[in-house]
N, C-alpha and C positions, 0 to 999 in steps of 0.2 A: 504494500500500500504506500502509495508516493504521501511525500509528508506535505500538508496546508500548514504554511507557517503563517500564528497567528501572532502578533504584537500588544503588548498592555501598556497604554503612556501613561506614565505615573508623575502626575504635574505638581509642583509643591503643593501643599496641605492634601494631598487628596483623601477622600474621605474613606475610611478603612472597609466598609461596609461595599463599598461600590468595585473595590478592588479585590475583594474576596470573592466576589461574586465571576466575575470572568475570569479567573486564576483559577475558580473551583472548577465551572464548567468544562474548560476547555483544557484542563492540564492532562496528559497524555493516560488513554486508557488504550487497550487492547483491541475495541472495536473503532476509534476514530484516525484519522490519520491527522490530528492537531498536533504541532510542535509551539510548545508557548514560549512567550519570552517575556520579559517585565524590562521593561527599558524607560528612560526619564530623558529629561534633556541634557544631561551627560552623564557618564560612568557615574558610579559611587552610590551615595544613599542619599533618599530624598523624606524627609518629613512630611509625616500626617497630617493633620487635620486634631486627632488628640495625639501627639507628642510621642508617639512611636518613630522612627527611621524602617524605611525599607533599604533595606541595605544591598550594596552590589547590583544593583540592575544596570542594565545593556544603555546602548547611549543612543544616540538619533541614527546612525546608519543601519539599527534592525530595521528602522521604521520602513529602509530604504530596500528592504529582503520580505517584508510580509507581504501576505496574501489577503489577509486582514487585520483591522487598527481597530482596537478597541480605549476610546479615552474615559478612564470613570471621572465621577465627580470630582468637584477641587471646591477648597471653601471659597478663595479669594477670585471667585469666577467672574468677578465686576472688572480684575484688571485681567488685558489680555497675558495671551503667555509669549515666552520670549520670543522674538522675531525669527530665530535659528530652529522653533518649534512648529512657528506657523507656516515657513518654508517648507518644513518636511514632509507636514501636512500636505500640502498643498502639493507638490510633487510626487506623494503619493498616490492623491487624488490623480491627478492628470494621467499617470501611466495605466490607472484603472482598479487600484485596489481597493477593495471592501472597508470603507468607517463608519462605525458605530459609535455613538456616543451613552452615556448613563449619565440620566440626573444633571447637574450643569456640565457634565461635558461638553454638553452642548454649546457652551458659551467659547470654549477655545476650538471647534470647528468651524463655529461663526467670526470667531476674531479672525481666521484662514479665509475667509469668505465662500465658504465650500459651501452652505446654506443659504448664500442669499437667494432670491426667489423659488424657495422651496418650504414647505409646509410641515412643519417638525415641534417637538415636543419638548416638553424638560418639568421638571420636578414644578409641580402647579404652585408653591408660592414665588416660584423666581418668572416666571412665565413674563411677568407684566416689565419684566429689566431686561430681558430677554428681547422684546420687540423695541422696548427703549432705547438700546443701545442699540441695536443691529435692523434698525428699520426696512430691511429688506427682508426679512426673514418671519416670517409668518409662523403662530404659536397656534396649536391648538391643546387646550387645556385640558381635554375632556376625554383620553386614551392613554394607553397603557404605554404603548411604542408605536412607531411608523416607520415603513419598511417604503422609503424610496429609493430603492436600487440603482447605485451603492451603497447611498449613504443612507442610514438608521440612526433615529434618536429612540430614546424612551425615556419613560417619567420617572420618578425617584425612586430612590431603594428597592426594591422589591419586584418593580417591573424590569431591574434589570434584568431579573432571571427569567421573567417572561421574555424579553428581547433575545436574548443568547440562548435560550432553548429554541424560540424563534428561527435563529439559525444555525443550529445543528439539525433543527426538523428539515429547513430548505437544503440544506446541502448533504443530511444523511438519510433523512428520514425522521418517520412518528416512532418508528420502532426504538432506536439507536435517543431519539430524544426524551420519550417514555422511561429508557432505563435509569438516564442521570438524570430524572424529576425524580425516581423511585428512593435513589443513591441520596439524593438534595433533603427528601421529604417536602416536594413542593407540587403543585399544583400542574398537570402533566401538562396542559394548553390551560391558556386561559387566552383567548382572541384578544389581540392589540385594539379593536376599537372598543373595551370597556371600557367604564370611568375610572380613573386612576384616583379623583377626591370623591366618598361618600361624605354627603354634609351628618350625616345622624350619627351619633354614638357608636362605639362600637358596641356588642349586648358585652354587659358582665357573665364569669364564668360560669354562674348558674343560671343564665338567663335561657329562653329556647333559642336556638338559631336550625338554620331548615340543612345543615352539617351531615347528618346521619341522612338524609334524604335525597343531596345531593351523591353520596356515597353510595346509596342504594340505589336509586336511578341508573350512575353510570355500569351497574350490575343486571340492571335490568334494558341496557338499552333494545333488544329485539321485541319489546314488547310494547302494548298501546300506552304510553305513559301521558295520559292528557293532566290538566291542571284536576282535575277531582280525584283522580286514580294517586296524585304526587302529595295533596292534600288532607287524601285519607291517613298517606303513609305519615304524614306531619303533624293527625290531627288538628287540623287547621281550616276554618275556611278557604274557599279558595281565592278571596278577596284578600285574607291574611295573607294566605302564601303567595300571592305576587308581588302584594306590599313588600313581605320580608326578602322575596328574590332575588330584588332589586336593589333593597337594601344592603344586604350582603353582598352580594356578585356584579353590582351594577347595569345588568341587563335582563331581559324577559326570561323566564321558566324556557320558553320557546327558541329565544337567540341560545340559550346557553345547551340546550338540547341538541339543536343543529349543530352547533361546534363540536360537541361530544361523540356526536354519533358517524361526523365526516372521519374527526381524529382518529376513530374505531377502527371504520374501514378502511384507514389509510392502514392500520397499522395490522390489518388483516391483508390487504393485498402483497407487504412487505414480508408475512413471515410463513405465509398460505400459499395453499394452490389451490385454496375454493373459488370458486366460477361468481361471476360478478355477481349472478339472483342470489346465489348464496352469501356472499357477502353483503346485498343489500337487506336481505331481510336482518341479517345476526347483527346487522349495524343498525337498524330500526330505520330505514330509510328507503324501507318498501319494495322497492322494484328495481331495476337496473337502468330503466328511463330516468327514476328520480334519483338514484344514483349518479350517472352522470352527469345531468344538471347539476346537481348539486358540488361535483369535483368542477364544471368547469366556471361555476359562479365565484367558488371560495379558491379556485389552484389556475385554471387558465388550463386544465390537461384533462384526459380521462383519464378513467379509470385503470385501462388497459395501458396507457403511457405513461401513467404512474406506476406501475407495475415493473413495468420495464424499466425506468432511474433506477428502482430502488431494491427491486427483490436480489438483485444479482448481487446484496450484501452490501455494508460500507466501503466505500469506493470516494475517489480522493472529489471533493467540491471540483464544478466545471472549472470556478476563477482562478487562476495561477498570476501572479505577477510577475513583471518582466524581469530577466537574468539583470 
C-alpha cells in the first residue's frame, strides 16, 4: 500500500484538543496507508494554548511532501501567522494538495487567502471575526464541517472528528472509517450539515435523552422505523420525540435516519457481496431504485461504482502530491 503523507501544522498556542484529534485519527494503522507528521513553522517545539510544548516537530518543507495539510486551532487566531507559513500554505495549495482546517484554523488558511470567495466554517463564537477580518470569505455558522474540495473547514472541537472521519470515509471508505469511530468511541457519521450550536441545555445525567433509541434504531435499521414505532421505543410522544431529536442531534428523526441507513449500505457494499435489493432492504432503504437515488443524491456515484473504489480493500486516496 503506497503511503498518503499527511501533515499536522502546529501554529503557536494551538489548542491541545484540536491537535489530538488528527494525530489520533490519522497516525498509522494496518489498514490505512496514512504517514503523519507534526510539523510547525520551524524544527523544534512549539507551545500550546495551556502551556504544554510539543516538542521536535518537522518544519515547513513537510508541508512541501504532503498529500494532505491538516491546520488545528490556535488561540491567537486574530493575528495572522508568519509570512514563511502563509507561503507554504499557499504553494501547497497551488500544486493541489488537500487542506483542512479545525476550529480557527480556519483563520490562518484565510490569512493565505486560500478561502477567499469560498463558503466555510469555524468554531460558531469566532464566526462573526472570521468574516470581519477576511471579508471575502463567507461563514456559515450552522454545520459541522464543509467539504469544498480541496479545501475543508469544520466547526470546533468535536466536529473535528467529524471532519477527519469525513475523510478517511472519502478516501477509504465507511468500513475503514467505522473502525476508528469504534477505536475513538465517537459517533460513526454524523453528516456535516448538522448544527454545530444547540441553543438548549444540555439534559443532566439523569435527565431522559432519546441515546438508547438512537442506539436501537441504528440496530434496527431494515425495519419500518417511523416516528410512532421510534416513540414507543422512547416512550415518548411523538411531538416529544422530535422536539428532543432535534435537540440532541440537531436535525429530523428522518434526516438522521437517511444518513444512517446510506452509511449502512455503504458499508455493506464495502465488506459484502450481497446484490444491491439485498443491500437495500438490510439498509432500510427499500428497493434498489431508492437505493440508488439515494447514493447518487448524498455520493455523486452508484451503488455498483461505489463498490468498485472501495471493496477491493484500502487502497492508497486518488490525490498524491507532486514529487
Amino acid at each position: 500500500m503506497a503511503p498518503h503523507r499527511v501533515a499536522v501544522l502546529v501554529l503557536p498556542r494551538v489548542l491541545p484538543i484540536d491537535l489530538g484529534i488528527p494525530t489520533q485519527i490519522f497516525n498509522a494503522r494496518p489498514n490505512t496507508p496514512y504517514e503523519l507528521t507534526v510539523c510547525g513553522g520551524a524544527r523544534g517545539s512549539v507551545m500550546t494554548s495551556t502551556g504544554f510544548t510539543v516538542g521536535d516537530t518537522a518544519g515547513l518543507p513537510a508541508l512541501a511532501q504532503a498529500d494532505t495539510i491538516i491546520v488545528p486551532g490556535y488561540w491567537e487566531y486574530q493575528r495572522p501567522p508568519a509570512p514563511e507559513v502563509a507561503a507554504a500554505l499557499k504553494l501547497a495549495s497551488s500544486r493541489g494538495a488537500r487542506i483542512a482546517s479545525i476550529c480557527t484554523g480556519a483563520f490562518a488558511l484565510a490569512a493565505a487567502g486560500l478561502l477567499d470567495g469560498r463558503t466555510v466554517t469555524t468554531h460558531w463564537a469566532s464566526a462573526d471575526e472570521l468574516e470581519e477580518l477576511y471579508p471575502r470569505v463567507r461563514v456559515d455558522r450552522g454545520v459541522l464541517y464543509i467539504d469544498d474540495d480541496p479545501l475543508l473547514t469544520s466547526a470546533g472541537v468535536t466536529a473535528g472528528i467529524d471532519l477527519c472521519l469525513h475523510i478517511v470515509r472519502k478516501d477509504l471508505g465507511a468500513a475503514v472509517a467505522n473502525d476508528i469511530a469504534r477505536e475513538l468511541v465517537a459517533a460513526p457519521h454524523r453528516d456535516g450539515g448538522q448544527a454545530q450550536y444547540i441553543a438548549q441545555s444540555l439534559p443532566e445525567p439523569t435527565a431522559r435523552t432519546l441515546a438508547d433509541t438512537r442506539e436501537w434504531a441504528l440496530n434496527h435499521l431494515d425495519e419500518p422505523l417511523t416516528l410512532e414505532v421510534l416513540a414507543r421505543h422512547a416512550r415518548v410522544s411523538t411531538r416529544t420525540l422530535v422536539r428532543m431529536w432535534r435537540q440532541e442531534t440537531g436535525i429530523t428523526p428522518h434526516q438522521w435516519l437517511l444518513t444512517a441507513r446510506v452509511n449502512h449500505a455503504r458499508e455493506l457494499l464495502e465488506v459484502t457481496d450481497l446484490g444491491i435489493e439485498r443491500i437495500a432492504a438490510q439498509s432500510g432503504l427499500g428497493t434498489s431504485t431508492n437505493l440508488r437515488a439515494r447514493f447518487r443524491d448524498a455520493l455523486g456515484t452508484t451503488p455498483s461504482g461505489y463498490r468498485r473504489t472501495f471493496q477491493r480493500g484500502p487502497d492508497v486516496p486518488e490525490r498524491h502530491a507532486a514529487p
